[in-house]
VOTI-316481 format. One record per atom (N, C-alpha, C): residue number from 1; atom name; x, z, y. Coordinates in pm, 1 decimal, always signed. Each point is the difference from the previous one (the first is absolute). Layout:
! residues N
[pt NUM, 'CA', [X, Z, Y]] ...
! end
This chain:
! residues 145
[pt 1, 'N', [+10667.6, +11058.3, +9139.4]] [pt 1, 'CA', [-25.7, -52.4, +132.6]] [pt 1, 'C', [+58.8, +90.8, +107.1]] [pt 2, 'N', [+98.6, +106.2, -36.9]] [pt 2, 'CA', [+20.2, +54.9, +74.9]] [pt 2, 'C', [+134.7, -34.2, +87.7]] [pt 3, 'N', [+45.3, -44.5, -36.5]] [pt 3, 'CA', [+134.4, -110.4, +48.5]] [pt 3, 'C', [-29.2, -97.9, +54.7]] [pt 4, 'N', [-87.8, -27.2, +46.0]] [pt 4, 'CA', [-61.5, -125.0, +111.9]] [pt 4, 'C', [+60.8, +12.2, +69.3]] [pt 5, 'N', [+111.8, -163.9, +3.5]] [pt 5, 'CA', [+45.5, -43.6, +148.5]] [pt 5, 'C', [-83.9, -34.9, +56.3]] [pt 6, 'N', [+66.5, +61.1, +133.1]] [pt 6, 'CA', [-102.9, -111.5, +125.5]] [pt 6, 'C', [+52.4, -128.5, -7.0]] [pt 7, 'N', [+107.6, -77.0, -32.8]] [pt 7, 'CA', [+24.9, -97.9, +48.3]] [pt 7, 'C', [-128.9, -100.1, -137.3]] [pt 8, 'N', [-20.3, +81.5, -50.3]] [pt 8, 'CA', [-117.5, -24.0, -141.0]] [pt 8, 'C', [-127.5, -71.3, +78.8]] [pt 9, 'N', [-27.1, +82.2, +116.6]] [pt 9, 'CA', [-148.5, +23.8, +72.4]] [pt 9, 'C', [-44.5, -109.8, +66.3]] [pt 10, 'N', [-50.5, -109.7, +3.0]] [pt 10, 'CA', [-51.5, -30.3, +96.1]] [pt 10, 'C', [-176.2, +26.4, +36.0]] [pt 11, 'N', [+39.1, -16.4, +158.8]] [pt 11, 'CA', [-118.6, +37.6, +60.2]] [pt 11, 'C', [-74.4, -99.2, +65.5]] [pt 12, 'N', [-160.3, -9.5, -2.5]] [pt 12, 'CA', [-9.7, -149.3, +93.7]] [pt 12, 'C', [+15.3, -110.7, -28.0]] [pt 13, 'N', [-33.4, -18.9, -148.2]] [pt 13, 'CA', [+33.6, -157.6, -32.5]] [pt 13, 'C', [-110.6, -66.9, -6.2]] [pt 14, 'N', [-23.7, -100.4, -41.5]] [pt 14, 'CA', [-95.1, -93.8, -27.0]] [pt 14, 'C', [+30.9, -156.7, -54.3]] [pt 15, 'N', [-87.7, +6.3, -60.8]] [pt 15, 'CA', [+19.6, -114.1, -108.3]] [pt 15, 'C', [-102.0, -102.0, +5.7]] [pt 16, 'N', [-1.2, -137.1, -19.0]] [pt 16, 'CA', [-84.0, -91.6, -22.7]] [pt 16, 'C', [-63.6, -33.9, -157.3]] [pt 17, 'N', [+87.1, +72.4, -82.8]] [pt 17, 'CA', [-55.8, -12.3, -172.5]] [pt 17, 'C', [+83.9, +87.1, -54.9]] [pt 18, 'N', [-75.3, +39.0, -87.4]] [pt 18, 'CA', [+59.9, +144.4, -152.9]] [pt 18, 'C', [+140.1, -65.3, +12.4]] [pt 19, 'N', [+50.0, -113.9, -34.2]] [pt 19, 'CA', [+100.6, -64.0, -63.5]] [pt 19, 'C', [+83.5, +10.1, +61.2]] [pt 20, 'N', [-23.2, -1.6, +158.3]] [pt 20, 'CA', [+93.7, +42.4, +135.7]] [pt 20, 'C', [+9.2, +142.1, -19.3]] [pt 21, 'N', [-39.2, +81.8, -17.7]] [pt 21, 'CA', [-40.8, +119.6, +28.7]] [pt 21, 'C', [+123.6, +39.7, -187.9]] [pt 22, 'N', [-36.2, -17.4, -89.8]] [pt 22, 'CA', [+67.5, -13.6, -86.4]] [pt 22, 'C', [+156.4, -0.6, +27.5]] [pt 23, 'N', [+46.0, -128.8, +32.1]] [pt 23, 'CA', [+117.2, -74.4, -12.9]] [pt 23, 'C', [+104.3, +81.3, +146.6]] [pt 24, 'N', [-113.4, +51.2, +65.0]] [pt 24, 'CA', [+91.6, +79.1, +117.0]] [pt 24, 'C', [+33.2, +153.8, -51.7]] [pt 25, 'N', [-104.9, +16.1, -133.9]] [pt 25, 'CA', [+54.1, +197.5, -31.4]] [pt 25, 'C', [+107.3, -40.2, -79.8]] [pt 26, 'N', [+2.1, -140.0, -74.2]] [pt 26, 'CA', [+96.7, -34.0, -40.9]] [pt 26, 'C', [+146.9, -59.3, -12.8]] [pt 27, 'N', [+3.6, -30.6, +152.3]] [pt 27, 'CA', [+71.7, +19.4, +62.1]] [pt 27, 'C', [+112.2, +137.3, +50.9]] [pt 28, 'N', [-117.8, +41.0, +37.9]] [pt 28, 'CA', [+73.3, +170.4, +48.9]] [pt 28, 'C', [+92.2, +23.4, -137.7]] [pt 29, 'N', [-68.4, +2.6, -150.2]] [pt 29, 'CA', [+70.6, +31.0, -46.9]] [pt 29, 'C', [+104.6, -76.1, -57.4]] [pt 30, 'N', [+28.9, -137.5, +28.8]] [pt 30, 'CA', [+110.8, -76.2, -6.3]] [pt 30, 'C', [+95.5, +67.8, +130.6]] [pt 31, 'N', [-52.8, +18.0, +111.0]] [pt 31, 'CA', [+122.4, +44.2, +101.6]] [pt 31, 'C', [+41.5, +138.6, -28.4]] [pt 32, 'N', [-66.6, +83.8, -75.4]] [pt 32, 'CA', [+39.7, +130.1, -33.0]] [pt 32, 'C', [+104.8, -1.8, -148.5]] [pt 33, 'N', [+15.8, -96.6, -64.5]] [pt 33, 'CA', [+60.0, -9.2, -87.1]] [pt 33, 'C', [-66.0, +39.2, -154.6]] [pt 34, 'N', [-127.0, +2.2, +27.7]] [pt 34, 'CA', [-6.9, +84.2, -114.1]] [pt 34, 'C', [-71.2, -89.9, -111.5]] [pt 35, 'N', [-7.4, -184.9, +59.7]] [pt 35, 'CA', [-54.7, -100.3, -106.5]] [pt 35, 'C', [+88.5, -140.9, +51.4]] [pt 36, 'N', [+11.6, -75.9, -74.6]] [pt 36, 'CA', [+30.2, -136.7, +52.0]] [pt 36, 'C', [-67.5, -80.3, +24.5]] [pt 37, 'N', [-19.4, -121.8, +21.8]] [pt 37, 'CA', [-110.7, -63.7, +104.7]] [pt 37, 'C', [-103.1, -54.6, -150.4]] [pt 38, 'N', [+47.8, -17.3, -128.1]] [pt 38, 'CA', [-85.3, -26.8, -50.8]] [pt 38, 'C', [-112.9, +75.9, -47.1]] [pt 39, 'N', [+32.8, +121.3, +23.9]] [pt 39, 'CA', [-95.7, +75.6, -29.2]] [pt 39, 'C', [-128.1, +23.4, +84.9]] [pt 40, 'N', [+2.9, -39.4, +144.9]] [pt 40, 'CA', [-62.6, -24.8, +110.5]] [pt 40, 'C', [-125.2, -160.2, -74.0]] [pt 41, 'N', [+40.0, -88.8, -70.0]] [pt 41, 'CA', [-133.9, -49.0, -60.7]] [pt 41, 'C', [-9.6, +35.6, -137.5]] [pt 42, 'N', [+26.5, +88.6, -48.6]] [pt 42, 'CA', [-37.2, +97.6, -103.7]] [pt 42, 'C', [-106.0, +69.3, +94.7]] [pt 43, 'N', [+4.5, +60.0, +110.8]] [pt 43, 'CA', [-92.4, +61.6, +36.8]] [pt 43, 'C', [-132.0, -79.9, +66.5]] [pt 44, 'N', [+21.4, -101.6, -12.4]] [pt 44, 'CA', [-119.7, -123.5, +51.0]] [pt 44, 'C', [-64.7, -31.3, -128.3]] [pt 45, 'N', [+69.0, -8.2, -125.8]] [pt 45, 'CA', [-14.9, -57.3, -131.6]] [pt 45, 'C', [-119.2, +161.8, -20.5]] [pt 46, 'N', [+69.7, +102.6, +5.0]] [pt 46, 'CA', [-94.1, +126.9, -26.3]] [pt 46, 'C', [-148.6, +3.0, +100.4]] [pt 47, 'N', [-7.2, +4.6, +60.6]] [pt 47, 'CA', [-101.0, +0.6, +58.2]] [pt 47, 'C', [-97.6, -157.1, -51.5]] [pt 48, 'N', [+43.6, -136.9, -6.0]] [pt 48, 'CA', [-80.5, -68.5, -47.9]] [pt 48, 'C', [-70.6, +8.6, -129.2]] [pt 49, 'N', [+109.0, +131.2, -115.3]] [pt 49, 'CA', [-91.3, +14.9, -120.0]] [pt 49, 'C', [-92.2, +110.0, +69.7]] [pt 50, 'N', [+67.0, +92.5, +53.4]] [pt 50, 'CA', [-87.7, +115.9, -0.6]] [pt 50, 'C', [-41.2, +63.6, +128.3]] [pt 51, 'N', [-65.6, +6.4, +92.6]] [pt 51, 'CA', [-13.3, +30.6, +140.0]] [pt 51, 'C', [+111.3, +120.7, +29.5]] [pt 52, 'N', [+21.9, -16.1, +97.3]] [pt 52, 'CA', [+120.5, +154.6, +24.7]] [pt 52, 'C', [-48.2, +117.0, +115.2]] [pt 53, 'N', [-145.5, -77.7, -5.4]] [pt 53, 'CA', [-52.9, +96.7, +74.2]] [pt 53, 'C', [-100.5, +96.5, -72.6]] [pt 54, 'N', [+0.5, +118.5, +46.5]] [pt 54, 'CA', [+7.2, +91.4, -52.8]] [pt 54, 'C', [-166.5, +93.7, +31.8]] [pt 55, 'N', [-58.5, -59.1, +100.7]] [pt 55, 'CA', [-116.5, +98.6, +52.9]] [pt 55, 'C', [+80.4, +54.2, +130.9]] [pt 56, 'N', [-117.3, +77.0, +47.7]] [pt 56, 'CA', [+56.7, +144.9, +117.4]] [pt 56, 'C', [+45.1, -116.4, +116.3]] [pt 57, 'N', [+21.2, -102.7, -15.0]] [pt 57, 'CA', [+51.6, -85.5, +123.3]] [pt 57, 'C', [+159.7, -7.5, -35.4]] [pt 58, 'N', [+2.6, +39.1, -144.8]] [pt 58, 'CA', [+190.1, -39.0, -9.7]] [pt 58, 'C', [+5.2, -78.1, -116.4]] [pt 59, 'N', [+166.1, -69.9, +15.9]] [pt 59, 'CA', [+19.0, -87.8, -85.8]] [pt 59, 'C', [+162.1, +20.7, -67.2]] [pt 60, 'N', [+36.5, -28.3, -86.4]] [pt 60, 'CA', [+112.8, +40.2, -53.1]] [pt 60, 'C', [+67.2, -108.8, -41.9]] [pt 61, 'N', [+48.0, -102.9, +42.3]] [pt 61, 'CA', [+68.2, -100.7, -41.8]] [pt 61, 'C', [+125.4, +50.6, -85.4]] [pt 62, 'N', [+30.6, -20.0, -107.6]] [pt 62, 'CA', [+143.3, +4.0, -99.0]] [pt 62, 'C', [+2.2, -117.1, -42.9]] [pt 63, 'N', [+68.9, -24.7, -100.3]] [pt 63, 'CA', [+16.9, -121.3, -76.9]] [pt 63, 'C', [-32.6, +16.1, -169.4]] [pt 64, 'N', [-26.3, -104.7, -36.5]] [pt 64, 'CA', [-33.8, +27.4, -141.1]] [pt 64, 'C', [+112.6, +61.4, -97.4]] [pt 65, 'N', [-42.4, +30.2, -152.8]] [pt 65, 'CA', [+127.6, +58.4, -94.6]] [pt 65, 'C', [+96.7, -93.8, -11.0]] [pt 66, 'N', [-49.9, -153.1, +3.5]] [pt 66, 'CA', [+122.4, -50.4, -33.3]] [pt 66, 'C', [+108.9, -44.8, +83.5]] [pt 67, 'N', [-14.1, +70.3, +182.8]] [pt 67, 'CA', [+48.1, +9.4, +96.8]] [pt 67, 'C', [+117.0, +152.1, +16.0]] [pt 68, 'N', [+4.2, +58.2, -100.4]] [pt 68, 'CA', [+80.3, +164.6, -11.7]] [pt 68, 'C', [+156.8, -108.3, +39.0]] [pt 69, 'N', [+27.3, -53.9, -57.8]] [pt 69, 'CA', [+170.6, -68.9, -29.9]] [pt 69, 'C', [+33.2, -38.5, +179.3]] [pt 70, 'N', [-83.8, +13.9, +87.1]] [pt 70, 'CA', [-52.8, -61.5, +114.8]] [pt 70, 'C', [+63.2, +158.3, +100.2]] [pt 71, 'N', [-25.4, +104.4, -47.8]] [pt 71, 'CA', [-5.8, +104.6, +62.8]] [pt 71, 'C', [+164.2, +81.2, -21.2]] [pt 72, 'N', [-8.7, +24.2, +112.8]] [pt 72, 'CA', [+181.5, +75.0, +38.7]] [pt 72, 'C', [-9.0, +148.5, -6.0]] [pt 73, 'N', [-78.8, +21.5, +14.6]] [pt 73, 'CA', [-46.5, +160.9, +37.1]] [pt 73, 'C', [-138.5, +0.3, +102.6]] [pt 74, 'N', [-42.3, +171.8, -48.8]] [pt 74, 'CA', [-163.5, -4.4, +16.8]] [pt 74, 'C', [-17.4, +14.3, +166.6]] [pt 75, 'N', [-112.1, -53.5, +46.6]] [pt 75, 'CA', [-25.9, -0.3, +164.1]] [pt 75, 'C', [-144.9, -3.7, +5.9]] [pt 76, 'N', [-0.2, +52.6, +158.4]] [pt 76, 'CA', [-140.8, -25.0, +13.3]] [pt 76, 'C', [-8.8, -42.0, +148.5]] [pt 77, 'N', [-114.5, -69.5, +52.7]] [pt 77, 'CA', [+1.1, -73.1, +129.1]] [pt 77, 'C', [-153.0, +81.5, -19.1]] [pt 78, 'N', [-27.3, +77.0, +152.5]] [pt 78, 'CA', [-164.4, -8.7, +31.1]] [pt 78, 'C', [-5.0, -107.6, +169.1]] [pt 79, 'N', [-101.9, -76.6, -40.6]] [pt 79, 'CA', [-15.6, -94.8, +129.1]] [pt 79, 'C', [-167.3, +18.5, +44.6]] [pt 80, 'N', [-18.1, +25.9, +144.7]] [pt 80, 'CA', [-104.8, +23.0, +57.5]] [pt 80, 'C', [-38.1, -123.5, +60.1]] [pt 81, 'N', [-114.8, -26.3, -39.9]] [pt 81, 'CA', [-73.5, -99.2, +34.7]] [pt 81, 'C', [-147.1, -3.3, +86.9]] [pt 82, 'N', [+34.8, +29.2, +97.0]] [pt 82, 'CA', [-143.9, +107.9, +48.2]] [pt 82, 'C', [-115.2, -114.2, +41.7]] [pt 83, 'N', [-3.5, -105.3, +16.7]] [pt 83, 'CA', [-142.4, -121.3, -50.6]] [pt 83, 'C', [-6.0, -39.4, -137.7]] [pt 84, 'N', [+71.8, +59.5, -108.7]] [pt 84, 'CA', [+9.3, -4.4, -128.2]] [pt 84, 'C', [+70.2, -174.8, -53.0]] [pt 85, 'N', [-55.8, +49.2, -103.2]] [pt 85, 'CA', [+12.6, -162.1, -57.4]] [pt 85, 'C', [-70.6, -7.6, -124.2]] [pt 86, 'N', [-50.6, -99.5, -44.8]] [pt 86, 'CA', [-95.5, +5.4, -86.9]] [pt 86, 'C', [+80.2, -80.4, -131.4]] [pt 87, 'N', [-26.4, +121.2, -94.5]] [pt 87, 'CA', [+36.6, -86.3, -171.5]] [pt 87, 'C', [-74.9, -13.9, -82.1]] [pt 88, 'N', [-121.0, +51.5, +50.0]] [pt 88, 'CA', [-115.5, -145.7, -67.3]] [pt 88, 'C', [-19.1, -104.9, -24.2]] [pt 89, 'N', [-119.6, -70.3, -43.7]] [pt 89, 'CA', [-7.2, -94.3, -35.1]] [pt 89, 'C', [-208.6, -67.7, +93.6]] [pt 90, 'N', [+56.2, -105.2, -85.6]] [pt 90, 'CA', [-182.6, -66.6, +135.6]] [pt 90, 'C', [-110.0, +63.6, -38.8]] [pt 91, 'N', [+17.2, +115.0, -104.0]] [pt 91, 'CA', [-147.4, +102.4, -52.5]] [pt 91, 'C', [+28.4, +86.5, +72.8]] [pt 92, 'N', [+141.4, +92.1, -1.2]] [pt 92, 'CA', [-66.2, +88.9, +56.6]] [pt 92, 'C', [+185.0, -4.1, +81.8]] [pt 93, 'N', [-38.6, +110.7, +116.4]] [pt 93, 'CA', [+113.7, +20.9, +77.5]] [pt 93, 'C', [+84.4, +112.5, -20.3]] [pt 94, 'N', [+121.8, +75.7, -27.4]] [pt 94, 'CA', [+75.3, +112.2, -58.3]] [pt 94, 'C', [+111.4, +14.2, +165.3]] [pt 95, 'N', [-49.7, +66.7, +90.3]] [pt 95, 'CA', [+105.0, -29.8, +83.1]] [pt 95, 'C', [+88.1, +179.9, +1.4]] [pt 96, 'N', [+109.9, -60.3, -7.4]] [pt 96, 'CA', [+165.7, +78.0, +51.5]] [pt 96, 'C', [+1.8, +33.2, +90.1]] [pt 97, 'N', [+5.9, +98.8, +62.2]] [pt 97, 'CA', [+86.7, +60.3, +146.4]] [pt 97, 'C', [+117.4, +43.0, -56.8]] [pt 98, 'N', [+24.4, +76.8, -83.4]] [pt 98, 'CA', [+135.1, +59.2, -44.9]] [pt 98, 'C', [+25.0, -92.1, -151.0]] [pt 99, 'N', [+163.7, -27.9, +6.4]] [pt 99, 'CA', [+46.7, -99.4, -100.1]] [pt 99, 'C', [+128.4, +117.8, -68.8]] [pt 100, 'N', [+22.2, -3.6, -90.1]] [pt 100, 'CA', [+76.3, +72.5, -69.9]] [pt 100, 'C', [+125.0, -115.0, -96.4]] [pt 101, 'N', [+76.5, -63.3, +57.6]] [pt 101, 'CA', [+113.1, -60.8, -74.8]] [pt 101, 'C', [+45.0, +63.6, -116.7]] [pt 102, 'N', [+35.2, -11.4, -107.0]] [pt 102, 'CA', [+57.1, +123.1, -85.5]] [pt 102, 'C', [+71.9, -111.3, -88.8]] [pt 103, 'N', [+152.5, +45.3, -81.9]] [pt 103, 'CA', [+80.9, -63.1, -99.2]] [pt 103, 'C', [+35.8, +173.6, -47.2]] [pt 104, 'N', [+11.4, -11.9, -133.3]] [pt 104, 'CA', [+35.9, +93.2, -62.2]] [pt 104, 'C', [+85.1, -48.8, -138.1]] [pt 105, 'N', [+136.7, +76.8, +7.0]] [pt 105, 'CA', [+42.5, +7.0, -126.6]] [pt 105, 'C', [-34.7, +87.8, -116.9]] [pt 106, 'N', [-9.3, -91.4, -87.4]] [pt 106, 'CA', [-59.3, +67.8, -166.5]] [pt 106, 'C', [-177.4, +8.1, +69.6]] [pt 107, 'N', [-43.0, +103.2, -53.4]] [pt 107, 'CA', [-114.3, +47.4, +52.4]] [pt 107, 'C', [-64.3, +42.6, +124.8]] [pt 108, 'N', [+143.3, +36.8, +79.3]] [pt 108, 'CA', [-50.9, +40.9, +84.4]] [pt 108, 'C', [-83.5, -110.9, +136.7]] [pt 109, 'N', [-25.5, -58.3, -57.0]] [pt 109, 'CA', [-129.2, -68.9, +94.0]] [pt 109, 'C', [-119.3, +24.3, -40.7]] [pt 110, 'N', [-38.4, -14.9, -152.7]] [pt 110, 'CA', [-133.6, +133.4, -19.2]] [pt 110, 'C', [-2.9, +127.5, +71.5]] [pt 111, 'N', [+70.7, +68.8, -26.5]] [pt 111, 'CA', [+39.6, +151.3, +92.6]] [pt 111, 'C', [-34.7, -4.8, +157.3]] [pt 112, 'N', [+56.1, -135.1, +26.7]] [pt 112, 'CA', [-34.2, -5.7, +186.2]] [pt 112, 'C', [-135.3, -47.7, -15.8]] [pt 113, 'N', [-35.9, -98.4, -77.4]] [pt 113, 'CA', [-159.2, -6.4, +10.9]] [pt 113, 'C', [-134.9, +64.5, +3.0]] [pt 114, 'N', [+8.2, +151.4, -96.3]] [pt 114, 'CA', [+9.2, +32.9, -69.0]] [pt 114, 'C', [-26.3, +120.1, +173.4]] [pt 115, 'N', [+123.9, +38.3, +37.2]] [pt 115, 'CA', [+15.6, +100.0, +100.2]] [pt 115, 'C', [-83.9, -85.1, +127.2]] [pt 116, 'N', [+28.8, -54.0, +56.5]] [pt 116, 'CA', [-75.2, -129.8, +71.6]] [pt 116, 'C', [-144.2, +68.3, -15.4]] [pt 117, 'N', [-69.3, -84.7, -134.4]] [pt 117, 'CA', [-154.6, +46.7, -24.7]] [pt 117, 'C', [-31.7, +99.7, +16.0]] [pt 118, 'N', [+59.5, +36.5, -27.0]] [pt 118, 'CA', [-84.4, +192.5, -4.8]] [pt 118, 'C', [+44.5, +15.2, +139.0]] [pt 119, 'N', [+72.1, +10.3, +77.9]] [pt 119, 'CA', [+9.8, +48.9, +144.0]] [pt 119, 'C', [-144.4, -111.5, +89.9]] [pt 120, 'N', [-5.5, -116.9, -48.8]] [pt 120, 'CA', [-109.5, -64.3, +104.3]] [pt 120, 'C', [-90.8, -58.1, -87.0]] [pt 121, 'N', [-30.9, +109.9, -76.3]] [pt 121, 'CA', [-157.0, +55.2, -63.4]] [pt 121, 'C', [-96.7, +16.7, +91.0]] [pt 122, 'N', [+117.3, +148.6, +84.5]] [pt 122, 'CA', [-60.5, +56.0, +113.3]] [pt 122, 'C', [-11.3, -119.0, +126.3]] [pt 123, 'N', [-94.6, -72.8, +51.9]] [pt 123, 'CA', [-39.5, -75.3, +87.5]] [pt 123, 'C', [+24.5, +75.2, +150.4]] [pt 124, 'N', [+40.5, +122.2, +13.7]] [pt 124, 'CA', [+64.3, +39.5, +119.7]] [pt 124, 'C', [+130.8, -2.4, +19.4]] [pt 125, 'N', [+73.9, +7.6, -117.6]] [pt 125, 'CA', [+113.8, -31.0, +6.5]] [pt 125, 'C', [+87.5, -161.2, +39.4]] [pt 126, 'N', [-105.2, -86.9, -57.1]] [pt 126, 'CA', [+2.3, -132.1, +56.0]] [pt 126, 'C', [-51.9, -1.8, +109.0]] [pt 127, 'N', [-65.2, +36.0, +107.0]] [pt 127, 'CA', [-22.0, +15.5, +115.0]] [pt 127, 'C', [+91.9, +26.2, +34.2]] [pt 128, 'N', [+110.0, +92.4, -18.6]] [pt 128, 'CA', [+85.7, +84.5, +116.1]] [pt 128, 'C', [+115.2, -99.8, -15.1]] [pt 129, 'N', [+39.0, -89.4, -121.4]] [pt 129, 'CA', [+110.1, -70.5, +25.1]] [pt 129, 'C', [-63.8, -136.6, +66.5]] [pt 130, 'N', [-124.3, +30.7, -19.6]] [pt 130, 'CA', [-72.1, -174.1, +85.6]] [pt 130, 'C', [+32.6, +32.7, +168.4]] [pt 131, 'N', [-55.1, +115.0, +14.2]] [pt 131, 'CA', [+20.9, +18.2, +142.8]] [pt 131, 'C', [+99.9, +63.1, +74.9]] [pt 132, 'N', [+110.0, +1.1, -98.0]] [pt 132, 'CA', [+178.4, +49.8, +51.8]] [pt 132, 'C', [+28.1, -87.3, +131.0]] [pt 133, 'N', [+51.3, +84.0, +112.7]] [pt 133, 'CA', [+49.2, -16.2, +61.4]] [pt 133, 'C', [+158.5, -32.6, +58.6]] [pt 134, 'N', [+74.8, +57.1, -104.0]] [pt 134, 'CA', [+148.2, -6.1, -41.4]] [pt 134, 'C', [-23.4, +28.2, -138.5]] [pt 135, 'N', [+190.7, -17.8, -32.8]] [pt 135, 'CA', [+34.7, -28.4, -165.5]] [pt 135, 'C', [+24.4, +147.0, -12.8]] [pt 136, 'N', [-5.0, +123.9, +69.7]] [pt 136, 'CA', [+45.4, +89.6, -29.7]] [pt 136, 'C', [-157.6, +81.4, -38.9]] [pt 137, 'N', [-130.2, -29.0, +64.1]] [pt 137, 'CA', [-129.9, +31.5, -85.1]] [pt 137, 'C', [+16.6, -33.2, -117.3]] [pt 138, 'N', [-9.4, -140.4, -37.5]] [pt 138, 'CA', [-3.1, -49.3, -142.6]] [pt 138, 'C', [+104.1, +63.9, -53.6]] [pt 139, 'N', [+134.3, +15.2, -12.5]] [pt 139, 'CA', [+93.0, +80.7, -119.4]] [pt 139, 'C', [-33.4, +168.6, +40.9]] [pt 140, 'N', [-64.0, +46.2, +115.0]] [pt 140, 'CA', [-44.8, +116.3, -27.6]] [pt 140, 'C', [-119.4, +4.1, -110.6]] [pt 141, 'N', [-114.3, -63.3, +32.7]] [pt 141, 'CA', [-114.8, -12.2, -68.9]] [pt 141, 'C', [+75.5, -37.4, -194.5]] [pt 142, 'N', [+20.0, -107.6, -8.7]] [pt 142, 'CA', [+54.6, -17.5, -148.4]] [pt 142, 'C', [+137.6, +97.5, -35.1]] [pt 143, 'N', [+22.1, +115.7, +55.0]] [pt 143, 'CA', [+106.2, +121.2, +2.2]] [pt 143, 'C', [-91.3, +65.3, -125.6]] [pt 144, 'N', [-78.5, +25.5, +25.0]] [pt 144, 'CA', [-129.2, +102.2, -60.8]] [pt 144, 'C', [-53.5, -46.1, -96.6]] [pt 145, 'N', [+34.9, -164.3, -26.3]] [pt 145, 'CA', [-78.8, -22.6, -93.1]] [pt 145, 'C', [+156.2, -3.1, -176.1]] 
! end
């Protein structure tokens, strides 16, 4: 995570559903080159088996295994969502402020997941990219991690 583009970052978004919220980290990484567009409902298909949210108020949208053929090279999108968005369900509510896009070649999307979790374990650390003010906090803050 230490190679975070800013042009990676967005700040200030908001979404009307996971699926929006989804299909736009998935996006980023269709305009960054680093997936083709089918892999963008590979990452809608992943989250309907398995939630992609994660706890701590973050969510990690990728795409499933059988979405790798999908991926150009590894990327990552963090998107701030500061009224969140919720990837729950009508029991209970799981809401996002911070979204984590990720495509990885071979393995390395476990590895970003993997690095991801363990950095927003710490619930202050998801605070500080919830409440970034510029893209240059957030790639300072995930510098360290």
């Amino acid at each position: 995570m230490n190679n975070l583009d800013k042009e990676m970052i967005v700040l200030n978004k908001a979404f009307a559903s996971k699926e929006e919220a989804i299909r736009f980290c998935g996006q980023k990484l269709v305009d960054a080159g680093c997936v083709d567009s089918d892999y963008v409902e590979a990452m809608v298909q992943r989250d309907r088996m398995l939630s992609v949210y994660m706890g701590n108020f973050i969510a990690i949208p990728h795409g499933t295994d059988a979405a790798k053929e999908h991926v150009k090279k590894s990327g990552i999108c963090v998107v701030q969502v500061p009224d969140g968005v919720d990837f729950g369900d009508e029991q209970e509510e799981k809401v996002a402020t911070v979204l984590f896009g990720i495509a990885g070649v071979g393995d390395d999307h476990l590895e970003l997941i993997q690095k991801i979790a363990l950095y927003c374990s710490d619930v202050d650390n998801v605070v500080t990219l919830a409440d970034a003010l510029t893209k240059d906090e957030i790639t300072g803050s995930l510098a360290i991690a």
